[in-house]
Rosetta silent file (secondary structure, phi, psi, omega in degrees, C-alpha in Angstrom):
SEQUENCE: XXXXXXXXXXXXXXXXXXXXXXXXXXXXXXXXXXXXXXXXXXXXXXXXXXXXXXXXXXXXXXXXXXXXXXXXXXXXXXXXXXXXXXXXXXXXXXXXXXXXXXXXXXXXXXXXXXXXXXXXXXXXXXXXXXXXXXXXXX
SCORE:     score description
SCORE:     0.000 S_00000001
   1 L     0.000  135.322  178.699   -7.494   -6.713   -3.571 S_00000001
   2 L   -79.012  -12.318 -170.178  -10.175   -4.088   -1.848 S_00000001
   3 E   160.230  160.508  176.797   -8.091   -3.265    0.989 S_00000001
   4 E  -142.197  166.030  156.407   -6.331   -4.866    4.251 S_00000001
   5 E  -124.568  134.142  179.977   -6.214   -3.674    7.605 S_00000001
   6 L   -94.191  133.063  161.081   -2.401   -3.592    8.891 S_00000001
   7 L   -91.539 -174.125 -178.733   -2.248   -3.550   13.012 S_00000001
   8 H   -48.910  -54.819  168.237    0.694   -2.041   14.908 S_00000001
   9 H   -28.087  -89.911  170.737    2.480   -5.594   14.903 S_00000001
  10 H   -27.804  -78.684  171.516    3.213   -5.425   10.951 S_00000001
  11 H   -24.603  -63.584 -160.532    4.009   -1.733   10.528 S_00000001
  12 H   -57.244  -27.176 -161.513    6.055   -1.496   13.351 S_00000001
  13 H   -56.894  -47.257 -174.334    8.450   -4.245   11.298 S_00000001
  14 L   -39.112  -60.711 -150.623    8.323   -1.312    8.565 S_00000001
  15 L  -122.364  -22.052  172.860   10.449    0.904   10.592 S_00000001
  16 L   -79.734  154.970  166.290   12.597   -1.148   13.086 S_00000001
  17 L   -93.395  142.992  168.611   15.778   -2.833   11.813 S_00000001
  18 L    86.018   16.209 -167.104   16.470   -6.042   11.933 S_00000001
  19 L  -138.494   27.577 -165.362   12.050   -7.077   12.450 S_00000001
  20 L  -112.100  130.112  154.615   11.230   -7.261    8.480 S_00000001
  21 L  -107.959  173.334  171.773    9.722  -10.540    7.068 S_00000001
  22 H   -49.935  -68.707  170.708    8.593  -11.579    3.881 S_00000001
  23 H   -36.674  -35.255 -159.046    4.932  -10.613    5.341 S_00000001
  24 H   -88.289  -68.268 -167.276    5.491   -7.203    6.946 S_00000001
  25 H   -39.642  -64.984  175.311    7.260   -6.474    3.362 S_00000001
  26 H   -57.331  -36.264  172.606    4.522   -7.437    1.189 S_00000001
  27 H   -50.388  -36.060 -144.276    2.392   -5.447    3.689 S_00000001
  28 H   -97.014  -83.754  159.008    4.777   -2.248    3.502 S_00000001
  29 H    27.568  -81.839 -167.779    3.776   -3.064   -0.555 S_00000001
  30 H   -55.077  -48.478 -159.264    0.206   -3.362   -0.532 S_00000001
  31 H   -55.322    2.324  173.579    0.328    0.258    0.584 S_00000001
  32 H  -110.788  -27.923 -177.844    1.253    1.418   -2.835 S_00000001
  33 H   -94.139  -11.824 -172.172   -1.567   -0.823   -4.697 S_00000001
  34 L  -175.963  164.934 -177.652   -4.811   -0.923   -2.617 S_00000001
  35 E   -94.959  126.905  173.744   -5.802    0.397    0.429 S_00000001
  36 E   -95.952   83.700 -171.325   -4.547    0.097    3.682 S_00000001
  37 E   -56.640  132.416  156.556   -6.470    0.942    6.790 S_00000001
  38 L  -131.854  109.852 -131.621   -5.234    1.469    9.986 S_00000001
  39 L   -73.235  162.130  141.587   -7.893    2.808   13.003 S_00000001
  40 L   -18.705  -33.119 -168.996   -6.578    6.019   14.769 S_00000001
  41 L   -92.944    4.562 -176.431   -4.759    4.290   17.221 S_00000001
  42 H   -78.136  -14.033  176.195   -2.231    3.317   15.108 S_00000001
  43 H   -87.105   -1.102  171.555   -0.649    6.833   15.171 S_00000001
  44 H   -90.070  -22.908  173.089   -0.264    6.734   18.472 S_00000001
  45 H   -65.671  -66.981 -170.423    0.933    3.024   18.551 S_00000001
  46 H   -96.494  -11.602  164.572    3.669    3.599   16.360 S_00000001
  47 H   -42.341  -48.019 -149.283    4.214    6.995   17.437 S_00000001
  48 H   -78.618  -70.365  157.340    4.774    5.612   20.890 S_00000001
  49 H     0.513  -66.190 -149.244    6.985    2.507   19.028 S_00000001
  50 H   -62.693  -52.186 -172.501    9.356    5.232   17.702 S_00000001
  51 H   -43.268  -67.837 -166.940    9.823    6.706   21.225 S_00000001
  52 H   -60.716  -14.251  170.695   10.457    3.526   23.607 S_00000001
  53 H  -106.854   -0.036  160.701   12.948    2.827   20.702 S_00000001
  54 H   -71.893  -37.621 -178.270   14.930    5.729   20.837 S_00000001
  55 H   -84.360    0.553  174.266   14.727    5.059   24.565 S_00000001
  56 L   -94.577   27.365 -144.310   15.731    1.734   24.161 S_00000001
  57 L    12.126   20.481 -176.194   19.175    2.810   22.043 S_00000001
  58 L   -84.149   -4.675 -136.689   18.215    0.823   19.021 S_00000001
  59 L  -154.285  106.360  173.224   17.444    4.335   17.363 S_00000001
  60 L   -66.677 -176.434  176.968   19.084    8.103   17.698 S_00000001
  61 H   -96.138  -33.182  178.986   16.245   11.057   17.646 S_00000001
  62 H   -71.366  -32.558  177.158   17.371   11.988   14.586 S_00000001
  63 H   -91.480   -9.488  137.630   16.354    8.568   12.941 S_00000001
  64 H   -64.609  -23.689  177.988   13.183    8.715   14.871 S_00000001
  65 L  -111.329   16.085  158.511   12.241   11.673   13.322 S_00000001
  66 L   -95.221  -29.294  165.823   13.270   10.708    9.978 S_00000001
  67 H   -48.909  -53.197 -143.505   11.175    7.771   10.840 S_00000001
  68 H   -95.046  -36.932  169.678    8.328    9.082   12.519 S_00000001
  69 H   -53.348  -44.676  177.509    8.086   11.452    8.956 S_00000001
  70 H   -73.769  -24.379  170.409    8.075    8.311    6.852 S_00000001
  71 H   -56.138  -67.621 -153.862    5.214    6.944    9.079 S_00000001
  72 L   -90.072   17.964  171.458    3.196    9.948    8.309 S_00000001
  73 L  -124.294   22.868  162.937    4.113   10.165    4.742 S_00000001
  74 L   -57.133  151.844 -179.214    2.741    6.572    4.059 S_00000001
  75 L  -111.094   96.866  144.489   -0.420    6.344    1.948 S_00000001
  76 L  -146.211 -173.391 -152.146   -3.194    5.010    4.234 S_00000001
  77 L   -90.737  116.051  148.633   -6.828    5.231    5.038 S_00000001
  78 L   -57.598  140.296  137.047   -7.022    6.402    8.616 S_00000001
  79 L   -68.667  109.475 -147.039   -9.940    4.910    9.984 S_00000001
  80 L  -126.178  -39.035 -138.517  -11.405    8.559   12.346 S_00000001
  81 L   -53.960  171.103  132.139  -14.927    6.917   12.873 S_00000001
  82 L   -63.044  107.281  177.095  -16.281    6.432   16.244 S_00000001
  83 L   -70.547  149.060 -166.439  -16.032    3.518   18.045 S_00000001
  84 L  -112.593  130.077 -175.608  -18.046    2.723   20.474 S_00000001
  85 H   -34.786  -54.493 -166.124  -16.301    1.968   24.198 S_00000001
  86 H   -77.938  -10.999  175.467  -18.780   -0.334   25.124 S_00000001
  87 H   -58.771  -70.763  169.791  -18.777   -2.285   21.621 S_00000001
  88 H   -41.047  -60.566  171.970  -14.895   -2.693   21.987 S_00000001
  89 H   -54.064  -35.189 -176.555  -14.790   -3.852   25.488 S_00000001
  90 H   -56.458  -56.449  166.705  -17.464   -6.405   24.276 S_00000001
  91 H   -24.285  -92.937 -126.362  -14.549   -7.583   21.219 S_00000001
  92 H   -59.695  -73.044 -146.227  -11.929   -7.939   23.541 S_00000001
  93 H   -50.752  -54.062 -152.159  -13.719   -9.503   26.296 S_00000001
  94 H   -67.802  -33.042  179.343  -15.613  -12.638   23.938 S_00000001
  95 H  -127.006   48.719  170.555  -12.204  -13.231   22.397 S_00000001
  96 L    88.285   -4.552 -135.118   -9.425  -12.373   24.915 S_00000001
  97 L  -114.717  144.601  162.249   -7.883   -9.766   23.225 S_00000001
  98 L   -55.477  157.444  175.832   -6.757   -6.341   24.836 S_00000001
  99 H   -59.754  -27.558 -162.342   -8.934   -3.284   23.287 S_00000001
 100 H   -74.906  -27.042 -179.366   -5.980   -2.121   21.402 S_00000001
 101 H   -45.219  -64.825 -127.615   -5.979   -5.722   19.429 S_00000001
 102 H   -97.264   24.096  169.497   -9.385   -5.710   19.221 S_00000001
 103 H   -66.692  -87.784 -168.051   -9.334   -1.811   17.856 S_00000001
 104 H   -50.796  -20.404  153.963   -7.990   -3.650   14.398 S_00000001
 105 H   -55.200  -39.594 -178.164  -10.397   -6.245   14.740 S_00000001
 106 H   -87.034  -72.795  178.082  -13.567   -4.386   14.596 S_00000001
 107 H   -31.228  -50.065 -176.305  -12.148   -2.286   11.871 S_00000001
 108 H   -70.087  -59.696  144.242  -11.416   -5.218    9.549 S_00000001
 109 H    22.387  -77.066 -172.567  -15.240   -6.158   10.809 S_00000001
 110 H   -57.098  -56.384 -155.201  -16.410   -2.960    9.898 S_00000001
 111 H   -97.987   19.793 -164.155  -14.856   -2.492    6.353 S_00000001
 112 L     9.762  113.274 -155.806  -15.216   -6.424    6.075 S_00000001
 113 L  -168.088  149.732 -168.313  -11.727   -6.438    5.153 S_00000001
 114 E   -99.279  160.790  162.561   -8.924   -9.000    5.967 S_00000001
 115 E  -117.511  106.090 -146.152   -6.240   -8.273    8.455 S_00000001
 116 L   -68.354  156.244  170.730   -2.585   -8.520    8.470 S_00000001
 117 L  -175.358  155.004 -179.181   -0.972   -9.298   12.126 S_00000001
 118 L  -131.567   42.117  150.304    1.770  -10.872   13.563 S_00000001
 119 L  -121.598  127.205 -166.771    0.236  -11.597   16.855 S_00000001
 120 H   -42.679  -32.430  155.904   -0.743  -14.982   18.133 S_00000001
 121 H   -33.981  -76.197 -159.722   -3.376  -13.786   19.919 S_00000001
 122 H   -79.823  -34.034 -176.803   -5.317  -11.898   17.224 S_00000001
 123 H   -69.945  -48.826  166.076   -4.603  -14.254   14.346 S_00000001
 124 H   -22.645  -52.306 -156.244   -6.341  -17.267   16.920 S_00000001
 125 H   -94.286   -2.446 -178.269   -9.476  -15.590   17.653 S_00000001
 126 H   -55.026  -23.966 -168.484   -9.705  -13.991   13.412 S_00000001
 127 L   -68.862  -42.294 -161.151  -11.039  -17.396   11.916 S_00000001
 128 L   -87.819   29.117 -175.825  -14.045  -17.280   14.863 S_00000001
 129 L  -140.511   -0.418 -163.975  -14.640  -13.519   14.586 S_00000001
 130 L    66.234   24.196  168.391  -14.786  -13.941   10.519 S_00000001
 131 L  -133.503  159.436  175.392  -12.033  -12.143    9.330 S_00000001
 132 L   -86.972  166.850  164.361   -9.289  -13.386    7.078 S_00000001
 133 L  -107.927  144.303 -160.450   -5.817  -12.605    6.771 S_00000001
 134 L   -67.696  144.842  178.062   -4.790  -11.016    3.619 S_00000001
 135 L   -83.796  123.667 -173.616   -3.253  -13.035    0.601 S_00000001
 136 L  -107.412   69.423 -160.928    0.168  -11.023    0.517 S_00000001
 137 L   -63.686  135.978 -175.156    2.818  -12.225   -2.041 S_00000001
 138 L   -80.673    0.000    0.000    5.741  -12.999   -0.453 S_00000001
């Protein structure tokens, strides 16, 4: 495999208890055998994750920050390029999707690359945008 793009949706599964499927799992996987992109916004995405769940009790601050270390000691390809605002807003708008979807959308796009997700949204509009979802063993 050349490579997936994971969104927030997957990942996040990675680090909450009690949110891990066979998919997210195979995902959390690939990340030792091929490369896994995630754009920039994903550190702020699960960054932000860790917080609202400390602030939710499912999580103390100390296992947020034992968390929030294993997030950043994961091996994947950041995606840094520049996007362009008006490009994004363009995504979103033809297929519905908030910018933050259609952040991971463009990226798989870009690096023609398939993309893991577990939201109904962005897996609808992926067939009509051309990207696949990754074969993941399960």
């Amino acid at each position: 495999m050349p490579g997936i793009v994971v969104d927030a949706s997957v990942s996040a599964a990675w680090f909450l208890p009690n949110e891990a499927t066979p998919f997210t799992e195979a995902a959390l996987q690939a990340t030792a055998i091929t490369d896994v992109w995630v754009p920039a916004l994903w550190l702020l995405e699960i960054g932000n994750l860790m917080l609202n769940a400390q602030r939710r009790k499912r999580i103390n601050e100390s296992k947020r920050r034992e968390l929030v270390a294993a997030a950043s000691a994961l091996r994947l390809r950041v995606d840094r390029e520049p996007v362009s605002m008006v490009d994004l807003d363009a995504l979103a708008s033809r297929h519905g999707l908030t910018t933050y979807d259609a952040t991971y959308l463009e990226l798989a796009l870009r690096r023609a690359l398939p993309l893991a997700t577990q939201d109904k949204t962005l897996r609808a509009v992926m067939g009509a945008a051309g990207v696949a979802t990754p074969e993941l063993a399960h």
